[in-house]
C-alpha positions in Angstrom: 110.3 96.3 130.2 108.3 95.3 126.9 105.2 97.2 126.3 102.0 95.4 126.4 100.5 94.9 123.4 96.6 93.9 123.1 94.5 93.3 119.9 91.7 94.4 117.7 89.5 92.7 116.1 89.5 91.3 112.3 92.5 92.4 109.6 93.4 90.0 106.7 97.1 89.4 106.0 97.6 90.1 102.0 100.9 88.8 99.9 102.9 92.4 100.8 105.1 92.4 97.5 107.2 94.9 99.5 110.6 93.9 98.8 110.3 94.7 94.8 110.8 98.0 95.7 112.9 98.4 98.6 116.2 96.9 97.3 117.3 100.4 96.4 117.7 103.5 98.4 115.1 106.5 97.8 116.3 108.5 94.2 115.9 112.2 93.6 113.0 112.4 90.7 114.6 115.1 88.4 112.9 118.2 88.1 110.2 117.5 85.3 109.5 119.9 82.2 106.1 121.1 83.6 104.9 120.9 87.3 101.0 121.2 87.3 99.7 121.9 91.0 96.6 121.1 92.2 95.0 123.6 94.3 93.0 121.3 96.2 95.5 118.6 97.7 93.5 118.2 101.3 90.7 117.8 103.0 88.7 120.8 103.2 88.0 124.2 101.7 90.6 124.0 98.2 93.4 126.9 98.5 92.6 129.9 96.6 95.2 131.2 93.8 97.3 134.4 94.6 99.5 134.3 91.2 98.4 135.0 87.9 99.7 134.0 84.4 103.1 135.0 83.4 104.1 136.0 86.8 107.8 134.7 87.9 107.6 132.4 91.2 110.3 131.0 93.4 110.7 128.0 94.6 108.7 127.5 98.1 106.5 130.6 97.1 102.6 130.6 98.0 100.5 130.1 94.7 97.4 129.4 96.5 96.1 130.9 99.7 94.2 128.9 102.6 90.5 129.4 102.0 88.3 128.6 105.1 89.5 127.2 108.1 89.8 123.7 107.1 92.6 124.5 104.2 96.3 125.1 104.1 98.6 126.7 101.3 100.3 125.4 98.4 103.8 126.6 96.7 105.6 126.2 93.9 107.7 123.4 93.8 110.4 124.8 92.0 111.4 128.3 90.4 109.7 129.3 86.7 107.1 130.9 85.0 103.0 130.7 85.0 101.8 128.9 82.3 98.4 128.3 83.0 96.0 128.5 85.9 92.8 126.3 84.8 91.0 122.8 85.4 93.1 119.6 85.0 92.8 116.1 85.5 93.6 115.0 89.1 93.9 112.3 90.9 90.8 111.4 91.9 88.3 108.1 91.3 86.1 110.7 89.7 88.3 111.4 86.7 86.9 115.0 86.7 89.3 118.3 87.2 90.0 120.6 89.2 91.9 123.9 89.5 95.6 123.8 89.3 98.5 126.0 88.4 101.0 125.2 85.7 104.6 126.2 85.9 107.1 125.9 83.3 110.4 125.3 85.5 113.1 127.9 85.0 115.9 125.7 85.9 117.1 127.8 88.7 115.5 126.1 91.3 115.5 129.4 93.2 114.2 129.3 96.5 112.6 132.2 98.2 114.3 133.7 101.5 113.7 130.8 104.2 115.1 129.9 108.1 114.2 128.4 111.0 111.2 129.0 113.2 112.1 129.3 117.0 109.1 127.3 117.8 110.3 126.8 121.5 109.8 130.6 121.8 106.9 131.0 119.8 103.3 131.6 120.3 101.3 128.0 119.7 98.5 129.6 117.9 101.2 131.8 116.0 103.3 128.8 115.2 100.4 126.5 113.9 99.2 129.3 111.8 102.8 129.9 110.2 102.3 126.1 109.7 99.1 126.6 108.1 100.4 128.4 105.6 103.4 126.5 105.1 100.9 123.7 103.7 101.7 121.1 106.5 98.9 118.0 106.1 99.0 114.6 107.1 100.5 112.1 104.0 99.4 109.3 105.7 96.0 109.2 104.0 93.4 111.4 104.8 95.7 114.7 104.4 94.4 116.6 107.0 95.7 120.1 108.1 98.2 119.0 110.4 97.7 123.1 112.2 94.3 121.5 113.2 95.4 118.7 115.0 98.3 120.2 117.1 95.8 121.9 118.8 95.9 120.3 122.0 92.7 121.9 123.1 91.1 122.8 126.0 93.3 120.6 128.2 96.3 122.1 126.6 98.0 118.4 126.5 98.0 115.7 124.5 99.8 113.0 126.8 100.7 110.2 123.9 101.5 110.7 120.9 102.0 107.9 118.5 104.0 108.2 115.5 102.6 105.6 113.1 104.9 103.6 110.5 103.2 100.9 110.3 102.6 101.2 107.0 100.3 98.0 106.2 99.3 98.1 102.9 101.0 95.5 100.6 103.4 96.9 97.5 103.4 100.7 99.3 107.0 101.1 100.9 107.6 105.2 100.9 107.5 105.3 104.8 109.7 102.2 105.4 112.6 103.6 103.2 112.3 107.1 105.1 112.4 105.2 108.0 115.8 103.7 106.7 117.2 106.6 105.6 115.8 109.6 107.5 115.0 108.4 111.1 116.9 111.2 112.9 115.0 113.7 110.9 111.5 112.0 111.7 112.2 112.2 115.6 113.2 116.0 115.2 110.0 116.1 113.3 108.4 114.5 116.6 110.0 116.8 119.0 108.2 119.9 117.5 105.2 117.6 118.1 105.9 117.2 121.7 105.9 120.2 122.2 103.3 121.7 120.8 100.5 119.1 122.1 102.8 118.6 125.9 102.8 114.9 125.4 104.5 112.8 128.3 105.3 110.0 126.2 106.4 109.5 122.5 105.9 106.2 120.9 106.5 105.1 117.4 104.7 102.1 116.1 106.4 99.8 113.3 104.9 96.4 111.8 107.5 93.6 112.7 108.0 92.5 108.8 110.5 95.9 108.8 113.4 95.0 110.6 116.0 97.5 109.0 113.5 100.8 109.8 112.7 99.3 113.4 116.7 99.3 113.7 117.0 102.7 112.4 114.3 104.7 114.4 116.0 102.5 117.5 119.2 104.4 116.8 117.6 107.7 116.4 115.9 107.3 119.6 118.8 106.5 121.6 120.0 110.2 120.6 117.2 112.1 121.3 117.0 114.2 124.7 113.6 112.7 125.1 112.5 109.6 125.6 110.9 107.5 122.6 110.1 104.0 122.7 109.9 102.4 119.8 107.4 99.5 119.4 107.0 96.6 116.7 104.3 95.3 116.3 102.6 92.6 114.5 102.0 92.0 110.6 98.5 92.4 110.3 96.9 94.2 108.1 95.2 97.4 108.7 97.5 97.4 111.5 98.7 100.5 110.4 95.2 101.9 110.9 95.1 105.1 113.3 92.6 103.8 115.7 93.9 100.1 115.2 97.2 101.3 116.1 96.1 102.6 119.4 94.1 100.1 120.2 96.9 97.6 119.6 99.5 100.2 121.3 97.3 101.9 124.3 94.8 99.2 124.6 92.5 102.3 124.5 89.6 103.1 121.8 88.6 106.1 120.0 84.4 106.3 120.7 82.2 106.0 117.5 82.3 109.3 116.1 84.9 110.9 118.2 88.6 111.5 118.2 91.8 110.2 119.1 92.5 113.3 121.4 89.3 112.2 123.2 90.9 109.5 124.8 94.6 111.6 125.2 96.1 110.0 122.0 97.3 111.8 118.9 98.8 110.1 115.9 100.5 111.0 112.8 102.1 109.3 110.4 106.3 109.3 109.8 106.1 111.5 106.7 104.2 114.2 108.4 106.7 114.0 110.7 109.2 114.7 108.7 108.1 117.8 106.8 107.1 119.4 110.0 110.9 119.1 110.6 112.1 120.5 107.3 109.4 123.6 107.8 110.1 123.9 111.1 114.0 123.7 111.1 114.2 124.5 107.7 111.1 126.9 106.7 110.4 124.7 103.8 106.9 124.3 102.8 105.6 121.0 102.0 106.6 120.7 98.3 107.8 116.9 98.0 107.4 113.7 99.0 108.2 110.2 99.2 106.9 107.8 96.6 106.8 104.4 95.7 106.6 103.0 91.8 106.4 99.6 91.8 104.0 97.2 90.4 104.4 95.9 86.9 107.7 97.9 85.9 111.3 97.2 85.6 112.6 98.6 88.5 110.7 99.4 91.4 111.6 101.8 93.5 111.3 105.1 95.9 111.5 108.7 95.1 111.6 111.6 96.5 109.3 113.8 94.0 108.3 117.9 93.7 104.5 118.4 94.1 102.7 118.5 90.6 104.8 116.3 88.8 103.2 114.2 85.8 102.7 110.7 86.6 104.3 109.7 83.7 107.5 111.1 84.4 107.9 109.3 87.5 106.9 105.9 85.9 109.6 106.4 83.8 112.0 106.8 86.3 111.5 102.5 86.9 112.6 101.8 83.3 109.1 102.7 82.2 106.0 100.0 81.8 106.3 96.6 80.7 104.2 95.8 77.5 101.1 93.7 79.4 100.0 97.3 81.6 96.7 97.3 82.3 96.5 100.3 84.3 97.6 102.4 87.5 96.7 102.5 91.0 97.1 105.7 93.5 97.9 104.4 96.4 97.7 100.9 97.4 95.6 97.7 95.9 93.2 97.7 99.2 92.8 101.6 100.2 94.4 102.8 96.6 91.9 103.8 93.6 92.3 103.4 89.5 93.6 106.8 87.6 91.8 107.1 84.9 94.6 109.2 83.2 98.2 109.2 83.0 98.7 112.7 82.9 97.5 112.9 86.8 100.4 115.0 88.6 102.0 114.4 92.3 99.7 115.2 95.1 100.5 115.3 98.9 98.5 112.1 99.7 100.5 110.2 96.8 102.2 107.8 98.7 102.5 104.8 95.7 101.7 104.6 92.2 101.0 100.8 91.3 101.3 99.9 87.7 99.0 96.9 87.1 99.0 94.1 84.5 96.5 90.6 84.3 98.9 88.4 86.3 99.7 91.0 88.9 96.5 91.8 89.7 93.8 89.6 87.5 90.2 90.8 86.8 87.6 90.6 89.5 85.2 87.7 89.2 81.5 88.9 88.6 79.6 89.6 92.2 77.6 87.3 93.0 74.4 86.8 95.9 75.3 87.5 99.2 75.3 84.1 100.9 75.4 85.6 104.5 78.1 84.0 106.0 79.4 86.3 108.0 83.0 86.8 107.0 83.2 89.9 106.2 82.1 90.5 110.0 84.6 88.6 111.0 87.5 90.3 109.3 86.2 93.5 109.9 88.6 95.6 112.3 85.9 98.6 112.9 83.7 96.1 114.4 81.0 96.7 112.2 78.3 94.6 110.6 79.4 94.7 106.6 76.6 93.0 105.5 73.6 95.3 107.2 75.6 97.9 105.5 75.5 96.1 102.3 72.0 95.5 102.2 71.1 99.3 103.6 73.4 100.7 101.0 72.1 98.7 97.9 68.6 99.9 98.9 69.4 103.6 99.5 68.4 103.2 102.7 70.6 105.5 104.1 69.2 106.5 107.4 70.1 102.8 108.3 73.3 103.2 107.1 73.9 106.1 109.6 72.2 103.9 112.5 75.2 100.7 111.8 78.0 103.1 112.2 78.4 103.6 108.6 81.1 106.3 108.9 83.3 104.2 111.4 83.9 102.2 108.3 87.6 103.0 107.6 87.2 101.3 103.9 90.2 99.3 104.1 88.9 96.3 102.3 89.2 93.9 104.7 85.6 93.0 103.9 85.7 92.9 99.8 89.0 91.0 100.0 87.3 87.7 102.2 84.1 87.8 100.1 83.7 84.6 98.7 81.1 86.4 96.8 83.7 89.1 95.3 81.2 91.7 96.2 82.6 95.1 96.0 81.1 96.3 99.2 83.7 99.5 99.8 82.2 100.7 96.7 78.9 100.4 98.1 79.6 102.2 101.4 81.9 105.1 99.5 78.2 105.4 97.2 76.6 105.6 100.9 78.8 108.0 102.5 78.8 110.1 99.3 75.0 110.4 99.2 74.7 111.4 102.7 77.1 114.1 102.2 75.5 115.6 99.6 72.2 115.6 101.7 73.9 117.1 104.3 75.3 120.2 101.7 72.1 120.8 100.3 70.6 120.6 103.9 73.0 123.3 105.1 72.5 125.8 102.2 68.5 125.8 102.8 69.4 126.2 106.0 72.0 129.1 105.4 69.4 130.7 102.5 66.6 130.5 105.4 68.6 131.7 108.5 69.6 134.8 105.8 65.5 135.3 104.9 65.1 135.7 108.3 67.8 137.9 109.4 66.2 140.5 106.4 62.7 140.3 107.6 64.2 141.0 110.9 66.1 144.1 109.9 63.1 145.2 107.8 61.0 144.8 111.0 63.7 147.1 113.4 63.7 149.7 110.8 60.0 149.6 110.6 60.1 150.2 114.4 62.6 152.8 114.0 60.5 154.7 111.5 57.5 154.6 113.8 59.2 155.9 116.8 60.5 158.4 114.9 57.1 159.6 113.1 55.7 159.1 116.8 57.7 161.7 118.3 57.8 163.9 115.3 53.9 163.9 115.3 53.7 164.5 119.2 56.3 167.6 119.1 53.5 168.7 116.4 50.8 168.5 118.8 52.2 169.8 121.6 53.1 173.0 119.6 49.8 173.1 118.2 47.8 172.9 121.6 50.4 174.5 124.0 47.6 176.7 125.1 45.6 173.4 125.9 48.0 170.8 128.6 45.2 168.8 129.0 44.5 168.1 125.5 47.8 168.3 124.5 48.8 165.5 126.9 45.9 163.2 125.4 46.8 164.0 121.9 50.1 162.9 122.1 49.2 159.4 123.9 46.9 159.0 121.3 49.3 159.5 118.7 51.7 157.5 120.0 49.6 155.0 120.5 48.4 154.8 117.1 52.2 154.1 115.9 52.6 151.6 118.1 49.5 150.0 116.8 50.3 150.6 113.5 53.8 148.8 114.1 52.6 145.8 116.1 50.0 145.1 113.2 52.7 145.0 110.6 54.9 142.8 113.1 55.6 139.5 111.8 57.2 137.2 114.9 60.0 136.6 112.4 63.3 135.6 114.9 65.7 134.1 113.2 65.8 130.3 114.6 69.1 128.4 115.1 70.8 131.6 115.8 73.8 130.0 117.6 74.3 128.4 114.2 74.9 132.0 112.6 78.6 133.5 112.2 79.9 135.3 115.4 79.4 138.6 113.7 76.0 138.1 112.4 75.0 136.8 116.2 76.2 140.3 117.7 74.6 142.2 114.7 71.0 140.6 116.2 72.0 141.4 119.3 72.6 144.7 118.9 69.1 145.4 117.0 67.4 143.7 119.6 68.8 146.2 122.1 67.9 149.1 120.0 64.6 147.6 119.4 64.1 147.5 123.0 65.6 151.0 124.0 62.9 152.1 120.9 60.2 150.6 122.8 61.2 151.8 125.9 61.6 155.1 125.1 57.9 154.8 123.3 56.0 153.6 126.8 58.0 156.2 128.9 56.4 158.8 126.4 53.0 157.3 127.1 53.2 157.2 130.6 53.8 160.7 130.8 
């Protein structure tokens, strides 16, 4: 029976230029005279370094540590020597740098001791930590810690879960060719999945214009003890799109602001599949990937590269540039960003490096007025309303931003590439998003500098309190000694001493209670709760004193 496929709304369908680079089967990139690994290579916290310079490593060995929840490890790509642990230039449309360690490659290519997990035997919050630190995040884009998202959560199970090659993006052909080559692998990759989030039903998702890796997962699938369909769907681009591959496979949408798993889907893409296999089944960490060169070079084609290598030594892999260059891409033309370096190395999320030149990809025409005629709506496959955005976002208005779903926005282009116009209008919502999220930091660390003011006063106040008590009984043990003779006045004495502390106390009392409490750390939380019962034991024991 054929699956039901439905629609979403918008996409554009771009020249795809994907046959310049898939006429050859994926090479091995030879190992380069210097890997320089970034320590930040995903979303979230940046790993933090646990090797220092001159210190031998070993292939697959941890150089930086996950820092922070969101955050996985890196490793050395290869065996060698330290060279250098300081700020490089990464890939980023920033052009600024960031941490990294430099290896010098030893030529060994020494791995450390590695096996197998049993992950059918193995705890799952064990196993997704083991996968933490094997540095397992998703390559289809966003390179998020893949531990994080085989969580199946509170309902323990996940029942679909998608594995997405639909790779959509014109020129960008890494996940095709893996399909090709490595389907078997990918499925095994999928399996782990399965398990881990209980899904009753795997499907993979392949655009139709890929005949040879639709035929190749189809094989796979008919030797897997489990059941995969495999689905082709149609040519459209962002069809490769997380939510617009659910939509088109599930008929099912993830709600504004929510996720996949909200609805009972969870997707990743065909390379995280496979290095989940070669960690799980293997115990490699994620220390290569697939990559495409292609673009304005001689020969276009796939590699498999190590983590950190310079981008020129995989350009030159392709016969190196021809003379007319006018720059490189990471990633695709729609989604992909300019480097403003050729020095950048491999990260995880490198899935192509597009070489441009003038006829390839001529200069964009100056922006002109927005004439309001609603195509960017129209291509738009979030369902958003480009041009409010536009307008909100030009003006800083950023609250308004927030109110049209800015951060639905997926920023694949659809709306700069139908602009008659040529207004870049991704740029303008990246500028948006950016701002807010600044806002937002500075707005957490007042917050975090205030809920810490607070929590002091508060501990100044309980051992004001303390102090009191303590001074209170002191001072009535001294009166009742000094008027044993005297009950009667003894008795009043020590009320009215005790009294007086109290009154001393409540005058320096500010009402200084921390607010958002449930925001604090877990340990901070019981540390308030425990002064507030010792506050009020204090107090108790105070009154019971009086009353007597």
């Amino acid at each position: 029976m054929t699956r039901q496929l439905y629609e979403f709304n918008g996409g554009v369908h771009p020249e795809g230029h994907k046959h310049a680079s898939t006429s050859r089967p994926i090479g091995i990139a030879p190992l380069p005279k210097v890997l320089i690994v970034p320590l930040r290579q995903h979303i979230g916290q940046p790993a933090k370094p646990v090797v220092v310079v001159g210190e031998q490593v070993l292939k697959g060995q941890m150089i930086g540590q996950a820092d922070g929840y969101v955050s996985i490890a890196v490793h050395a790509p290869t065996s060698g020597t330290v060279t250098e642990i300081a700020h490089h230039v990464v890939a980023h449309p920033s052009g600024l740098t960031d941490l990294c360690v430099t290896i010098a490659p030893d030529g060994a290519d020494r791995w450390i001791e590695h096996s197998a997990l049993d992950y059918r035997n193995m705890d799952p919050s064990h196993l997704r930590n083991l996968l933490r630190e094997l540095g397992i995040a998703g390559l289809g884009g966003a390179v998020f810690p893949s531990f994080i998202k085989l969580n199946p959560g509170a309902t323990q199970k996940v029942p679909t879960l998608i594995l997405n090659g639909g790779e959509c993006e014109p020129w960008i052909t890494c996940d095709d060719m893996l399909m090709r080559e490595r389907a078997a692998e990918i499925l095994a990759g999928a399996a782990v999945m399965r398990h881990m989030l209980h899904s009753d039903e795997v499907l993979v998702g392949i655009e139709d214009n890929k005949p040879e890796a639709i035929a190749a997962m189809q094989a796979a699938a008919s030797q897997c003890d489990f059941a995969v369909e495999v689905v082709a769907v149609p040519t459209l681009y962002p069809g490769g799109g997380a939510k617009q591959l659910i939509k088109t496979l599930t008929g099912k949408e993830v709600p504004s602001g929510g996720r996949s798993t909200d609805i009972g889907v969870a997707t990743f893409n065909i390379g995280t599949a496979y290095s989940l296999h070669r960690a799980v089944n293997h115990g490699e960490p994620l220390i290569s990937r697939i990559v495409t060169i292609t673009g304005n070079v001689h020969r276009p084609q796939n590699f498999e590269a190590l983590i950190g290598t310079p981008l020129t030594e995989l350009v030159r892999l392709t016969g190196s540039t021809r003379d007319d260059t006018s720059g490189y891409v990471m990633g695709g033309p729609m989604m992909g960003f300019d480097l403003t370096s050729t020095e950048v190395p491999m990260v995880k999320a490198a899935n192509c490096i597009l070489v441009k030149s003038p006829v390839l990809f001529p200069p964009a025409p100056p922006a002109m007025p927005c004439i309001r005629c609603g195509r960017c709506a129209q291509a738009c496959p979030a369902d958003l309303q480009p041009q409010e955005l536009y307008w909100f976002a030009r003006a800083k208005n950023f609250g308004k931003t927030q109110e049209y779903n800015l951060f639905d926005c997926i920023e694949c282009g659809c709306c700069s590439y139908v602009c008659p116009s040529h207004i870049p209008l991704v740029q303008y919502y990246r500028y948006a998003k950016s701002e807010i999220w600044a806002k937002e930091k500075d707005k957490k660390a007042a917050d975090l500098a205030r809920d810490r003011h607070e929590f002091r006063q508060l501990r100044i106040e309980r051992e004001q309190q303390e102090r009191a008590a303590k001074l209170a009984l002191k001072a009535s043990a001294k009166l009742a000694e000094a008027t044993a003779d005297k009950p009667d006045d003894a008795d009043a004495a020590k009320k009215a001493a005790i009294q007086a502390a109290i009154a001393r106390t409540k005058e320096k009392k500010d009402d200084v209670a921390p607010r958002n409490v449930e925001n604090l750390p877990p340990e901070k939380r019981q540390e308030i709760a425990d002064i507030e019962a010792r506050r009020a034991k204090i107090r108790a024991m105070a009154q019971d004193t009086v009353d007597k």
